[in-house]
C-alpha positions in Angstrom: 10.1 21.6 -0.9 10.1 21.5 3.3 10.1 17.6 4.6 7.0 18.5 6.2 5.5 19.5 3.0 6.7 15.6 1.8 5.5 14.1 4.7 2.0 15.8 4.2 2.3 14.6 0.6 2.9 11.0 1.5 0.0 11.0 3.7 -2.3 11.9 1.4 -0.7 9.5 -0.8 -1.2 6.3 1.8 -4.7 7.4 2.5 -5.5 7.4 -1.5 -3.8 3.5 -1.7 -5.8 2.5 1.4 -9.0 3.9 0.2 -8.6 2.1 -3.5 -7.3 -0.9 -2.1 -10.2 -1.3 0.3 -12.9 -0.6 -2.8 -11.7 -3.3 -4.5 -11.5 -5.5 -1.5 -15.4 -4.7 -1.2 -16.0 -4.8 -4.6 -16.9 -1.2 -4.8 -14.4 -1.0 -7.8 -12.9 -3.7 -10.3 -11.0 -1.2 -11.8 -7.2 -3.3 -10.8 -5.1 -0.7 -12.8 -6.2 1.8 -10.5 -3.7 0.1 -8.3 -1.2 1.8 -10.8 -1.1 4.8 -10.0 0.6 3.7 -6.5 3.4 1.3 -7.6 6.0 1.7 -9.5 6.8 -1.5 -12.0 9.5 -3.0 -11.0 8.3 -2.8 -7.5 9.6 -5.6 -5.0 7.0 -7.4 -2.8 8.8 -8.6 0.8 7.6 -10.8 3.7 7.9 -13.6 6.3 8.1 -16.3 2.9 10.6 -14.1 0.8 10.6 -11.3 -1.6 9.6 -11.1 -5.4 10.5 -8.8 -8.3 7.0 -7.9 -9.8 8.6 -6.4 -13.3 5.4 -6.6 -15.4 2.0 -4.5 -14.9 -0.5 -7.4 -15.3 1.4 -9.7 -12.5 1.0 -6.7 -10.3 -2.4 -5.9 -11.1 -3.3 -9.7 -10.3 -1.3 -10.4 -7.0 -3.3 -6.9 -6.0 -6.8 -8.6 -7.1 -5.8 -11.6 -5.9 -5.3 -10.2 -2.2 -8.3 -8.3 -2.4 -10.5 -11.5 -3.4 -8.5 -13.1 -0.6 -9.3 -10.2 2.0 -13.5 -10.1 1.0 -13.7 -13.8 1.7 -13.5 -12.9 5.3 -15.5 -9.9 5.7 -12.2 -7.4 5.2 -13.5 -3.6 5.0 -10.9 -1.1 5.6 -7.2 -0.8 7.1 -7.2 1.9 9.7 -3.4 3.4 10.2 -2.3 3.0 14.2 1.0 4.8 13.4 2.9 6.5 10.2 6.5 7.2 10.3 8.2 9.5 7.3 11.6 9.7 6.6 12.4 11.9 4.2 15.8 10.9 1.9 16.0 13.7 -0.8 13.3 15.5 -2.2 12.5 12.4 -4.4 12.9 9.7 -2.0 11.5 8.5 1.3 11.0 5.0 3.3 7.4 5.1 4.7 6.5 2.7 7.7 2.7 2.3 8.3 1.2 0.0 10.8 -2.4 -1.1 9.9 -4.6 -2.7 11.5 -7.2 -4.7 9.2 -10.9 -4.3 10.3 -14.3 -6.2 8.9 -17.4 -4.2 8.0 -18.6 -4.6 11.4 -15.0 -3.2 12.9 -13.9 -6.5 14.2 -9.9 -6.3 13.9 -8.8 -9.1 11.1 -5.3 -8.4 12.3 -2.5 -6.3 12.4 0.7 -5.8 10.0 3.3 -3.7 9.9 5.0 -2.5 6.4 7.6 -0.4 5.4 7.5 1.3 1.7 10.3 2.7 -0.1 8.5 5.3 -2.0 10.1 7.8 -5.0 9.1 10.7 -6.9 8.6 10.6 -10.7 6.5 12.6 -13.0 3.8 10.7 -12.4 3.7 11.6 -8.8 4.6 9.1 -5.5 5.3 5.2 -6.5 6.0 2.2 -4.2 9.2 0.9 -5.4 9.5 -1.4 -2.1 7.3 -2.7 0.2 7.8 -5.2 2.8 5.0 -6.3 5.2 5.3 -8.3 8.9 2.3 -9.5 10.2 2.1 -9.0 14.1 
């Protein structure tokens, strides 16, 4: 498989994560799990306050809902990608950095963030096994 063909993967891939994750921040979905099928567990959460080792499904599940409950409190409708950067590592592997910019229902920018993913291959498809986000 080409990188190209990867890279096309993975963006198909990102746009299916922010589509579910933004459902459930607008309560379109309750559905949590569906967050599953876009991390891999383990899967290490990194930022500004440190980094975590999420090794069980139902602490992932809830630090996902949790943000999402977080993110509706204040209107939160969509991220909109401003940039996406590929680098393919093997045919399995790739780090993935994505900058967002979070927007209300009205289009107002909530902020910006940037985040890098470490992403691999399984049978299942694509998984986050990394992700570390900088809010700028």
């Amino acid at each position: 498989m080409s990188d190209q063909t990867i890279v096309e993967e993975l963006q198909g891939f990102f746009a299916a994560y922010n589509n579910t994750f933004a459902a459930l921040s607008r309560g379109e979905r309750t559905d949590g799990r569906a967050m599953l099928d876009f991390y891999a567990v383990p899967v290490t959460m990194a930022g500004d306050a440190g980094a975590t080792l999420v090794d069980d499904e139902s602490t992932l599940v809830g630090s996902v809902m949790a943000t999402a409950a977080d993110l509706a409190t204040v209107d939160y409708d969509r991220s909109e990608q401003e940039s996406f950067t590929a680098r393919v590592v093997n045919q399995r592997t790739a780090v993935v950095d994505i900058g967002f910019v979070r927007r209300t229902g009205s289009g107002a920018a909530l902020g910006r963030l940037h985040t890098t993913f470490v992403v691999v291959r399984g049978d299942a498809g694509w998984r986050i096994v990394v992700l570390a986000t900088t809010p700028l």
